[in-house]
C-alpha positions in Angstrom: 0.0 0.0 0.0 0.9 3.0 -1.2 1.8 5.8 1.7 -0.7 8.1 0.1 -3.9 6.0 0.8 -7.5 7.1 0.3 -10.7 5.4 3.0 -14.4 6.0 1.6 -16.8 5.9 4.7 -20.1 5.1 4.4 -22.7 7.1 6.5 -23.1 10.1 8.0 -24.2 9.7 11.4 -22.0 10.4 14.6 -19.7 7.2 13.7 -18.8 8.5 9.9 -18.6 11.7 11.1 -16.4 11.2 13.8 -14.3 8.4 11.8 -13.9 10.8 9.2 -12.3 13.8 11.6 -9.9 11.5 13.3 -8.2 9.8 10.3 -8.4 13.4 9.1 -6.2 14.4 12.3 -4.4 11.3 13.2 -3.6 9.5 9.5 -2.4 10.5 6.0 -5.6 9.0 4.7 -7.8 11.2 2.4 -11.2 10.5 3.3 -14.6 10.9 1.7 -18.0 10.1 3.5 -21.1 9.2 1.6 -24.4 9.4 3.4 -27.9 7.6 1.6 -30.2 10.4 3.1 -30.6 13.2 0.6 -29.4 15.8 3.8 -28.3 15.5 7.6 -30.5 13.2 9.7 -33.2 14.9 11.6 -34.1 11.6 13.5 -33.5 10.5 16.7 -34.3 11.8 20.1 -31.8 13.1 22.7 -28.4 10.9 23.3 -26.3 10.4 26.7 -22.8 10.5 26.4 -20.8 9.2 29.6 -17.0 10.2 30.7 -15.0 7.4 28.7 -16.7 9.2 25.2 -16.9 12.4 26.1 -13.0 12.6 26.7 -12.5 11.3 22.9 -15.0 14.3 22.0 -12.8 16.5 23.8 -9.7 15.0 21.6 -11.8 15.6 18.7 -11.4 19.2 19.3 -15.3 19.6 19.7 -16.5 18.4 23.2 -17.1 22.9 24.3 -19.1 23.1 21.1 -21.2 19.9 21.9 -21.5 21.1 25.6 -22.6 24.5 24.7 -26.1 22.9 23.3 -26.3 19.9 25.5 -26.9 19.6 29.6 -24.3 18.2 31.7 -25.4 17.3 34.5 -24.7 13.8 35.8 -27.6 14.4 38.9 -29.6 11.5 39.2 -33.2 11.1 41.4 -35.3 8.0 41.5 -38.8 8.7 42.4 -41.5 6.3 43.8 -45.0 6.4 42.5 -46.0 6.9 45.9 -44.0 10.6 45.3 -41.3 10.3 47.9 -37.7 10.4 46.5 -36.2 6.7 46.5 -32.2 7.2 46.0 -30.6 11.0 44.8 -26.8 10.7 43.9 -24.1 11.9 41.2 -23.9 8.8 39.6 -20.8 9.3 37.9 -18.9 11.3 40.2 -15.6 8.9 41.3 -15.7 8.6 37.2 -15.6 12.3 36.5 -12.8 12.8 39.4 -10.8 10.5 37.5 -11.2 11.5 33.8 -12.3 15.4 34.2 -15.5 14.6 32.3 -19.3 13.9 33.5 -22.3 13.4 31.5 -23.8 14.8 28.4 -27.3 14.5 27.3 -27.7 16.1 23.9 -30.2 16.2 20.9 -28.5 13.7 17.8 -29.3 16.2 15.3 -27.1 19.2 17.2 -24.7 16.2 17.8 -24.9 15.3 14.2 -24.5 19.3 13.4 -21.5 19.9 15.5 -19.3 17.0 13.8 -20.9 17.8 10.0 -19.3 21.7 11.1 -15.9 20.3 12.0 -15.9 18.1 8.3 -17.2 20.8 6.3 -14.2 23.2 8.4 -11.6 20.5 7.8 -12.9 20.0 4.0 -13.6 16.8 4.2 -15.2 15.4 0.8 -18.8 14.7 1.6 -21.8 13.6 -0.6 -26.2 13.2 0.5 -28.0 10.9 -1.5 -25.5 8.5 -2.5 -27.2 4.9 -2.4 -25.1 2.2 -1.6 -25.6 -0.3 -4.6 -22.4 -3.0 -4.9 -19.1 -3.3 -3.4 -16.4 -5.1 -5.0 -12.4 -5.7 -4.2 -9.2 -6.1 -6.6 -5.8 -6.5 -5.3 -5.3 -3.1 -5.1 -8.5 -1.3 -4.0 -12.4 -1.6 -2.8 -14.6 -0.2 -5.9 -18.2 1.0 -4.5 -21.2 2.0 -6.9 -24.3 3.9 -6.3 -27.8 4.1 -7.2 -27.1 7.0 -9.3 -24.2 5.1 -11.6 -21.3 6.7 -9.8 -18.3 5.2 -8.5 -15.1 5.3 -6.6 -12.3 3.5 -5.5 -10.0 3.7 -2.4 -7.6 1.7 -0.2 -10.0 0.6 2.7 -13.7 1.4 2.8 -15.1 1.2 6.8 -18.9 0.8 7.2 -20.3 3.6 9.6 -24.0 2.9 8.1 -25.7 2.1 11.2 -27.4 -1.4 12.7 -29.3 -1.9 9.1 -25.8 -1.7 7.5 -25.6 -2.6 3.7 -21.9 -2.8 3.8 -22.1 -6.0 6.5 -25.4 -7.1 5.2 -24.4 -7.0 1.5 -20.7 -8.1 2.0 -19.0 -8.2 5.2 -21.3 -10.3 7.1 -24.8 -11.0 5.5 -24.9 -14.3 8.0 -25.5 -11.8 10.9 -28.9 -11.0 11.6 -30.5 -8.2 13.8 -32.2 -9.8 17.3 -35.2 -7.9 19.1 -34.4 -7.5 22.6 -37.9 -7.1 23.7 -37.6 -3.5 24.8 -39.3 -0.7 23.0 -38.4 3.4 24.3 -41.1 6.1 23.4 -39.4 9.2 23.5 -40.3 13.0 23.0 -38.5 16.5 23.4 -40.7 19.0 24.7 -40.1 22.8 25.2 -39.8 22.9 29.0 -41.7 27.0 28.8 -45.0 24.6 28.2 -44.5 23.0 31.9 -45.6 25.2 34.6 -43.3 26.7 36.8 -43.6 23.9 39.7 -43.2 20.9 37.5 -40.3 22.7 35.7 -38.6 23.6 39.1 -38.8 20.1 40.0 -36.5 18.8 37.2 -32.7 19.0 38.4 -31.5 16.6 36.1 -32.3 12.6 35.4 -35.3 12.6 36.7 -36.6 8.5 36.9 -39.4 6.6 37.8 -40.2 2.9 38.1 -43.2 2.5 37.2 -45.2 -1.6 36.9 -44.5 -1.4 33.6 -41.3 0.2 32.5 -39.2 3.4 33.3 -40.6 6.9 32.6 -37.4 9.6 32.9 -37.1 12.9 31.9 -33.6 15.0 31.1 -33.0 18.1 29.5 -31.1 18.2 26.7 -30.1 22.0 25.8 -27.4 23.9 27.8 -30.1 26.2 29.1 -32.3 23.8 29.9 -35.0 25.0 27.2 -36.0 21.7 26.1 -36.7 18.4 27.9 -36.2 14.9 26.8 -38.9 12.5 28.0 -38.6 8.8 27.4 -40.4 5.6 28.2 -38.7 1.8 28.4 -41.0 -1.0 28.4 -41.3 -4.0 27.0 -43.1 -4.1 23.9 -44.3 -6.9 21.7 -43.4 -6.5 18.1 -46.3 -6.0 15.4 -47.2 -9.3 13.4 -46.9 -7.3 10.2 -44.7 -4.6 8.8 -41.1 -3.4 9.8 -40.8 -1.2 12.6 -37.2 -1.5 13.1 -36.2 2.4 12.2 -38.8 3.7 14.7 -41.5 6.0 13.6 -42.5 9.2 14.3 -46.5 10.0 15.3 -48.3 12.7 14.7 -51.5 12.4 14.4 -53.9 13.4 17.4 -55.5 10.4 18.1 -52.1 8.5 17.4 -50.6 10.3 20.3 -53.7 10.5 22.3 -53.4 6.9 21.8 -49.8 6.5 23.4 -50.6 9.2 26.2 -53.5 7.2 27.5 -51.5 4.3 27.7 -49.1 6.4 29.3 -51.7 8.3 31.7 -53.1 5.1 32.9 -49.6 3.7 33.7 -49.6 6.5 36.1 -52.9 6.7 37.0 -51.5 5.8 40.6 -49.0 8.3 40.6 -48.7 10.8 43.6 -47.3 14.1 45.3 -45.7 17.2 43.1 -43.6 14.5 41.3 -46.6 12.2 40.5 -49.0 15.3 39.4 -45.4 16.8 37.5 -45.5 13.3 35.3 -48.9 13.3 34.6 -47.8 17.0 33.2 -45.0 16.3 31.2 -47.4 13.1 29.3 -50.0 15.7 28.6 -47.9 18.7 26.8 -46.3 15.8 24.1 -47.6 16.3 20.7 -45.2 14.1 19.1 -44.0 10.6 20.0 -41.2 8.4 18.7 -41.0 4.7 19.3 -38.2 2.9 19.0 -38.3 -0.7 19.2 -34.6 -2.1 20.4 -33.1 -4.0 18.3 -29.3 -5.5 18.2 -26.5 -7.4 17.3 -25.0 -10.1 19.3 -21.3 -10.2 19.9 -20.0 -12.4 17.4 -19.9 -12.5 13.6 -17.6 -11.1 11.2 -16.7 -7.3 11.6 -14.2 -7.0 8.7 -13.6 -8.6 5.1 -10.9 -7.5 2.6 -10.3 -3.9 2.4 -13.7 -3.4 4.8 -14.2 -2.7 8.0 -17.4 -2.3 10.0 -17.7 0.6 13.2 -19.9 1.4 15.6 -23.8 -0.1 15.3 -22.6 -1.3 11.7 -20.9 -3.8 14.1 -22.2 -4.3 17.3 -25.5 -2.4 17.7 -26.9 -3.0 21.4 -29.6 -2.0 23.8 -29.7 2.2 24.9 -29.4 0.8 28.6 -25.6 1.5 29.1 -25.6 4.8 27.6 -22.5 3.4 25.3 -23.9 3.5 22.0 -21.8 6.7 20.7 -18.7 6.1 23.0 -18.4 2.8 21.8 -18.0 4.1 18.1 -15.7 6.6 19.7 -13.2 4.3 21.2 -13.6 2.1 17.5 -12.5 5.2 15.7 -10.0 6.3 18.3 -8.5 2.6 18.3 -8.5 2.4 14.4 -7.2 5.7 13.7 -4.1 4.7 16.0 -3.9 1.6 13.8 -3.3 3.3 10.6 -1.0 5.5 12.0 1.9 3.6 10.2 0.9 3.2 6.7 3.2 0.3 5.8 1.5 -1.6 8.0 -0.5 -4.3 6.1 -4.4 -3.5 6.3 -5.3 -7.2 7.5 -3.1 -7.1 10.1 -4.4 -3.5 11.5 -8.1 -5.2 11.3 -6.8 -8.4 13.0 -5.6 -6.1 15.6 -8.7 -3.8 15.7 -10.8 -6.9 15.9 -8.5 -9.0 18.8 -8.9 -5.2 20.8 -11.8 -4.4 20.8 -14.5 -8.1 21.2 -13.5 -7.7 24.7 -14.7 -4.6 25.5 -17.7 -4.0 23.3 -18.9 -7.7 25.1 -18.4 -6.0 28.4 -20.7 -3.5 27.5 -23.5 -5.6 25.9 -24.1 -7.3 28.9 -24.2 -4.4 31.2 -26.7 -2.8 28.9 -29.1 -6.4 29.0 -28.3 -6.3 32.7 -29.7 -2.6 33.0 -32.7 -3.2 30.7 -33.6 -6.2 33.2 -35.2 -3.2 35.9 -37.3 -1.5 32.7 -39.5 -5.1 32.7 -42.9 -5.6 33.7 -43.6 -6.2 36.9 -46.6 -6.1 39.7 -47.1 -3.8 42.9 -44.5 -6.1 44.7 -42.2 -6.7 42.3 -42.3 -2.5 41.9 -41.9 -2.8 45.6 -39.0 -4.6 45.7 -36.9 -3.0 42.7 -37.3 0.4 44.6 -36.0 -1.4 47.8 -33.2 -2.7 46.2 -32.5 0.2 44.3 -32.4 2.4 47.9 -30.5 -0.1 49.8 -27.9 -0.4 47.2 -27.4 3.4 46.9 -27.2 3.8 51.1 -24.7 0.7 51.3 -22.5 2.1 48.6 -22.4 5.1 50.4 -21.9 3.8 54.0 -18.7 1.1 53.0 -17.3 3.9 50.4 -17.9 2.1 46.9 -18.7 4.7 44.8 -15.3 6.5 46.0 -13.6 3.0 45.2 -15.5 3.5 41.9 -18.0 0.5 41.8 -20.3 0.1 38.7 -17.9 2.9 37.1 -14.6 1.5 36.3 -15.9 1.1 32.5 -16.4 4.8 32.4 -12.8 5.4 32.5 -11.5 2.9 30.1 -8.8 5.4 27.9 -8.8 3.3 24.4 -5.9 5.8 23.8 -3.5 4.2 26.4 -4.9 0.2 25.2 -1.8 -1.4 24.3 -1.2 -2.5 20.8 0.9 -5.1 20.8 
């Protein structure tokens, strides 16, 4: 391989994005990104980014920008339904002593605007409504075509499309296929100057509640605090017709009169300011998302040839860890570090990239399963006993002096940058 090399990305979500600036910074590689949406996403709800990702935003050159529109506070309160206040702690403080970062919670699309800023600043080739159509490899390159007739031709080619991926489905990987986890989230960002001023006042950060049949929680996601993202995790059975794996959007009235009731009558018990706050909050949405959870299993094949799969593309996996963009972080990070040395043959890179990082990204699959196990349906005693459980844990961490030995958090400080790579 030449030491002039060339890497065509495919997708423009946080991982392409991302992947794009760092080779950009760390590599001699020319990159160009090409996205299948005809303009920059405007789906999605509002994204958490813990300490271990936000550090790699911060070596992007872009974590002030990102914190100037998103809220970071790391403030965490478990309410009952019976409206007394179950467990209150920083739940990431012994990780933010350590790594100088805390937590983010940030719309996608102003995530998604802040990265597409630093390409378009770095002039970094990029191209909407590009249609992945074919993928093909010679000894010396990886040719892509698109729905439109074009073409082009580069060294490596690294799949950043996403957990529907046509670069794994089509050729890295079409074994591999995507597993329901039985979890569905109905999210919605409201403008918090629709709340009155008590239910507003109220909100301090993560604001959760167990309720008999999932998890209701509210954050805001705008530095000033301007907008609120609500979400609800429950366990959903899938339709018997029709694909629902993108999540939809609804509308309509009665649609989302529809998913309020639901909502209302899951709270119908609900008391005190935080129970009447709730019932608030469910009544201003206009517009619901539903995302049913899907993912893919640790296992399969994550690169062929000249092709390499990051982030979701990969190893999509249930919201519950609040990894999902810190895990492409540390992919790109690791990768980028990898190419460093451009005589270094590509399949020995990916072998190394691939040895690396299964590890870690199982680490995380099962913590997120583990956390989604709490979001599960349960009666008035089973509720009971999660909330006990939940309290008792937080008082006995705090009494023996876990949280300052950083229990439950070493994974926050994992540095992918420091990760030996021998």
């Amino acid at each position: 391989m030449s030491e002039s090399r060339k890497a065509i990305i495919i997708g423009a979500g946080p991982a392409g994005l991302a992947a794009a600036l760092r080779l950009h910074q760390q590599t001699n590689i020319q990159v160009t990104i090409y996205e299948l949406r005809a303009e920059p996403t405007t789906l999605g709800g509002a994204i958490g980014i813990l300490p271990n990702g936000l550090r790699l935003l911060d070596r992007l050159g872009l974590y002030e920008k990102a914190a100037a529109r998103g809220f970071t506070s790391s403030n965490l309160t478990l309410h009952s339904m019976q409206g007394h206040i179950v467990a209150q702690q920083d739940f990431i403080a012994w990780a933010r002593e350590k790594t100088g970062f805390g937590y983010m919670r940030i719309k996608r699309t102003d995530l998604v605007d802040v990265l597409l800023q630093a390409v378009q600043e770095a002039k970094i080739s990029i191209h909407f409504n590009k249609r992945l159509t074919n993928i093909e490899e010679s000894d010396e390159s990886v040719q892509v075509t698109f729905g439109d007739g074009s073409t082009d031709s580069a060294d490596m080619l690294f799949g950043c499309d996403g957990i529907h991926s046509f670069v794994r489905r089509a050729y890295v990987d079409s074994k591999k296929s995507l597993e329901y986890s039985g979890m569905s989230g109905l999210g919605s960002i409201i403008p918090t100057s629709i709340l009155s001023p008590s239910t507003a006042a109220q909100i301090t950060g993560l604001d959760a509640t167990l309720t008999e049949d999932g998890m209701l929680a509210v954050n805001p996601c705008s530095a000033g605090k301007d907008e609120l993202f609500c979400f609800f995790s429950k366990e959903v059975a899938l339709p018997e017709s029709g694909d629902s794996r993108d999540g939809w959007a609804v509308h309509g009235k009665e649609e989302v009169d529809g998913f309020k009731s639901t909502m209302l009558e899951t709270l119908e018990s609900a008391q005190g300011e935080w129970g009447s706050a709730m019932k608030e909050i469910v009544n201003k949405i206009s517009v619901v998302n539903f995302y049913p959870v899907y993912r893919l299993r640790p296992g399969g094949v994550w690169f062929k040839g000249r092709c390499l799969l990051l982030g979701d593309a990969a190893h999509a996996m249930s919201p519950h860890a609040g990894q999902g963009v810190s895990m492409a972080l540390e992919d790109i990070f690791l990768l980028s570090r990898l190419l460093e040395d451009p005589k270094r043959p590509l399949n020995e890179t990916f072998q190394s990239y691939d040895r690396i990082r299964r590890p870690r990204i199982s680490e995380i699959f099962k913590l997120a399963a583990k956390n989604a196990e709490v979001r599960k349906k349960t009666g008035p005693w089973g509720l009971w006993l999660k909330e006990i459980l939940f309290s008792m844990a937080i008082t006995l961490s705090w009494v023996f002096g876990a949280e300052k030995r950083g229990l439950r958090q070493g994974h926050l400080v994992y540095d992918v940058d420091k990760v030996d790579l021998v």
